[in-house]
Phi, psi and omega in degrees: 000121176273147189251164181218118162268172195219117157241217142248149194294064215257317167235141209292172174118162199233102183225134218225140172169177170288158178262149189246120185245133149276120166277085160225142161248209172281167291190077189267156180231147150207164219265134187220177201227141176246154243236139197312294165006288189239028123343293197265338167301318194295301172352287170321300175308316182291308170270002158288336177289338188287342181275346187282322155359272183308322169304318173326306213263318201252029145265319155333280207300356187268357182254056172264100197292181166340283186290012195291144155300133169313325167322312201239022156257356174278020141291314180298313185293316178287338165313312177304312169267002166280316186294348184260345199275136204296301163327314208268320214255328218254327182328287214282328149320324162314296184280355162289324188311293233292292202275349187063035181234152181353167206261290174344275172337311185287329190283315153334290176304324162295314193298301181288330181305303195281324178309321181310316176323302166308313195289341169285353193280125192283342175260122185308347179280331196286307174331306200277327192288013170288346182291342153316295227263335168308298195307308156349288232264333178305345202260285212299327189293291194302321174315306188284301194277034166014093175187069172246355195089188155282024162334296203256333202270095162298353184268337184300151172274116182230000189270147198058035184242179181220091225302132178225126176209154180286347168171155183219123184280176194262007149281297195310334179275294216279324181309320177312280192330317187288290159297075107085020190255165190311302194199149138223189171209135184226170203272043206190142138124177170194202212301314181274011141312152177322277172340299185282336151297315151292357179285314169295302130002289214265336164080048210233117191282116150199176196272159152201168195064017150306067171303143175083028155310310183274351161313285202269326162281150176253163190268123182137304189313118169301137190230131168281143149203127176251149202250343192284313203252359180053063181220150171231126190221122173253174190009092194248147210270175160276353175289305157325288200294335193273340182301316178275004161284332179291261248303331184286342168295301188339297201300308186309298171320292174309349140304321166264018155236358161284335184308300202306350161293335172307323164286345186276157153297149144306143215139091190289181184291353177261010145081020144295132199251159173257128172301104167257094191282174171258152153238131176239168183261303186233166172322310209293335178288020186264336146355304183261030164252295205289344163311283213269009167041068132302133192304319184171215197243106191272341170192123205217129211262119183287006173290339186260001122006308217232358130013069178061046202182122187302317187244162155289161168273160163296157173328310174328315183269304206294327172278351160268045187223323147223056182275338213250322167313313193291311188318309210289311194295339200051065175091337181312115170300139200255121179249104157281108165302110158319163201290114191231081160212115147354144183286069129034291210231129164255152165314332196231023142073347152274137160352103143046118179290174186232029150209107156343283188331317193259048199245216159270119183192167175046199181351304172304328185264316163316323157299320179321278193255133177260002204284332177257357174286327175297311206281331150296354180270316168309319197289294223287306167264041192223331175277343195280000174284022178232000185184184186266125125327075159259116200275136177224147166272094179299142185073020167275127170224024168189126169334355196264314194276027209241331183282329167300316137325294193313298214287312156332326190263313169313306187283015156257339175310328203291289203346291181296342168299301180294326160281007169062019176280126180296153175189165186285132165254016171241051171278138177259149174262116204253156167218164172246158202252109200214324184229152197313312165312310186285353158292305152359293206255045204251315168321294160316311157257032145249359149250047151236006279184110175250029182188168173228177172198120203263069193287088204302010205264273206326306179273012144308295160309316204277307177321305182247023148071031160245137196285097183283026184255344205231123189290028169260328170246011174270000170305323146334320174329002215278096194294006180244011167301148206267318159316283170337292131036271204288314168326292176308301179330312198301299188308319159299270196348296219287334173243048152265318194283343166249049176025041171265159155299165146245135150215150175225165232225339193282189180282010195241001153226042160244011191234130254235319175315313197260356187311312191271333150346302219246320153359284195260003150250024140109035163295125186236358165211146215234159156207126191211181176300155162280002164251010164254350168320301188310299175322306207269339185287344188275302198286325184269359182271354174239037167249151177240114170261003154259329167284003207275295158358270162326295164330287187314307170323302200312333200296296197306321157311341212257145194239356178312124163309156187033041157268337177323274183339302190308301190323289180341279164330305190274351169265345166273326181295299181276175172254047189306000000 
């Protein structure tokens, strides 16, 4: 009898093996009083785990082979400069001094201190990155509780098996990967986690949010995982199994014709051609915009900049940061997002609003407090004399603060005229459609405007009032809402009629499902991971946008429930 689990799909792909289950959870601590005497032995205890810790991360790294892409050893590396860092290590020594307590405890309460901090933030990808300091401090917590597992067992056989864990940070999948395995899947994480970016990277078919895994499989056992539809079938019949052997030629085959692909122009068959950009994070990701011959970079997110780290940087650093990015691209145009993070910290040590989201961030809080926005604004136009350049605003949702900006920006070109510094002076101003007014009004800010950028994570949430991070409501998520939809729809109209680009950024123009979709209501530039470029760059070179056109209106007219999807489906199924 076959059994079927339902997870989410994070990365694509068909993988057939035993299964290997890690018996680990969560982390339990609890808390005891040491005793004066032996305080500074708990000290002591405590920062020996953090050096095994740290050994632990640069023996990973060091068997990352060569040729692995820089994405996905600066995971390892930011772990790395976490163990050095005063918050994670001096703090919780403070507080065994203080309170006298266990190594386990101190770290805990720091640990709980700092998540919070992520978890107040409002843009959901920055949010999932609190999951560095779980995994960080989960290293060091397992050390101290000798609870490490098969972590640490490098004599186990893993290869062609396929890992079922309650959950893996991105050393343990790359440490997997490296022996040699099919796939995994953990009843924990969700699309935007580390663990699940690297899995797309690494081109590894996995799950994540399987519940009941370590319940219903046994080690051993033969297992199906499809990483594309998010199913796992244990004792799967033979019939089951030669079906999910074809799909695995499919899948090879589709891999050697994206190979083939790397050097074409995007260029539909009706001879348009479409822009396919990168989102990048860091310097170090530009590597894979020239791996995957991306036009360039649509959106590089300035945030870890200002990062894991007591002060901000200065003008100085941020432009020769992103000076070496521009350098980097050889002409590629580069679009920098001004700083899009949520007030963290009040100055006077209250609280918060008591819905972030709709609170103070991004834009707002940069007109609010200017102190770290001029010197980036500066920074941006004093690198745009060296490449093409676009500045985009994250989060406008009414022309009075996008005029508030324009005039920031004039008073920094004269600042720099005068100070005889360079910079481009026709760099385009870019702003994102993000949230359900500004799309409204979309009209309004492309003509002040010389571009737009449709960040779809955000204006999905804002439209149907859903958290897609929160397993109670992301089921609600739905990018084929006929309000979404219509939203988007709107925002190209309005800068087609003011002769701007449209381009969008969000995860709905990396998924290959929405590509002719977004086509045919006259989308002309994608900007995504780089490891969704290939797929969709497949889909728009065997697309037609007049016929495509026509199609999309019928879609977008049909107001019947659930027909969207099926359209949709039916516009990927044929070859319009």
């Amino acid at each position: 009898m076959s059994l079927a689990l339902s997870g989410i799909g994070v990365s694509r792909g068909v993988a057939i093996g035993k299964a290997h289950v890690i018996l680990r959870g969560s982390i339990e601590v609890l808390e005891s009083t040491i005793s004066d005497h032996l305080v500074e032995d708990e000290v002591s205890r405590f920062l020996n785990a953090v050096d095994s810790a740290r050994r632990q991360l640069r023996a990973i790294h060091e068997h990352i082979p060569a040729s692995t892409g820089v994405d996905i050893t600066a995971f390892i590396e930011t772990h790395l400069l976490m163990l050095d860092d005063a918050m994670l290590v001096n703090v919780p020594v403070d507080l065994i001094r203080e309170h006298h307590c266990n190594a386990e405890w101190a770290l805990k309460l720091q640990r709980d201190a700092l998540v919070n901090v992520f978890e107040r933030m409002d843009d959901a990808y920055l949010r999932t990155r609190r999951d560095d300091i779980d995994h960080v401090i989960n290293r060091i917590q397992r050390i101290l509780l000798d609870d490490q597992g098969d972590e640490q067992n490098e004599t186990i056989v893993l290869e062609d098996s396929i890992v079922l864990a309650y959950e893996l940070n991105p050393a343990e999948t790359m440490l997997l990967e490296h022996q040699g395995i099919r796939a995994f899947a953990t009843e924990c994480g969700g699309p935007l986690s580390h663990t699940a970016i690297l899995a797309r990277s690494m081109q590894i078919p996995a799950m994540v949010g399987t519940h009941g895994l370590q319940h219903y499989i046994h080690d051993g056992e033969t297992i199906i995982l499809d990483g594309l539809q998010g199913i796992l079938i244990a004792g799967a019949d033979e019939r089951t199994l030669d079906y999910y052997r074809e799909r695995q030629e499919q899948e090879y085959q589709r891999q050697i014709e994206l190979a083939r692909l790397t050097d074409i122009p995007a260029v539909t068959r009706d001879g348009t051609p479409v822009r396919l950009m990168t989102n990048i994070e860091l310097p170090e990701d530009i590597d894979a915009v020239s791996r995957a011959s991306a036009n360039g970079v649509g959106l590089y997110r300035t945030e870890f900049l200002f990062m894991n780290r007591q002060n901000p940087p200065d003008e100085d650093e941020q432009y020769d940061c992103y000076v070496s990015v521009i350098e980097a691209l050889k002409g590629k145009p580069l679009t920098i997002r001004t700083l899009d993070l949520g007030a963290d910290k009040q100055v006077d040590g209250s609280s918060r609003g008591s819905n972030p989201a709709l609170g103070l961030r991004a834009i707002r809080l940069c007109l609010k407090d200017q102190s770290q926005f001029r010197p980036q604004l500066r920074a941006i136009l004093r690198a745009s004399a060296h490449g093409p350049v676009r500045l985009m605003i994250p989060m406008l949702s009414n022309t009075r603060e996008l005029h508030q900006v324009l005039s920031l920006i004039n008073d920094m070109k004269v600042a720099l005229q005068r100070e005889s510094l360079a910079f481009a002076p026709e760099i385009e101003i870019g702003g994102m459609i993000e949230v359900p007014a500004a799309a409204l009004t979309a009209a309004d800010f492309a003509s002040h405007l010389d571009f737009l950028s449709i960040g779809t994570n955000d204006l999905i949430q804002y439209t149907l009032a859903i958290d897609r991070i929160d397993d109670e409501v992301n089921y609600l998520y739905d990018p084929l809402h006929p309000a979404v939809l219509r939203l988007i729809k709107m925002t190209i109209d309005a800068g087609k009629a003011a002769g701007i680009t449209v381009a969008m950024c969000g995860e709905m123009a990396g998924d290959p499902r929405y590509t002719r979709l977004l086509l045919g209501m006259g989308l002309s530039e994608f900007s995504m991971h780089h490891t969704a470029l290939p797929e969709v760059k497949r889909v728009i070179n065997s697309s037609s946008i007049d016929a495509l056109v026509p199609l999309v209106e019928e879609l977008l007219n049909d107001t019947r429930p659930g027909r969207i999807p099926d359209r949709v489906d039916s516009l990927n199924q044929n070859t319009p």
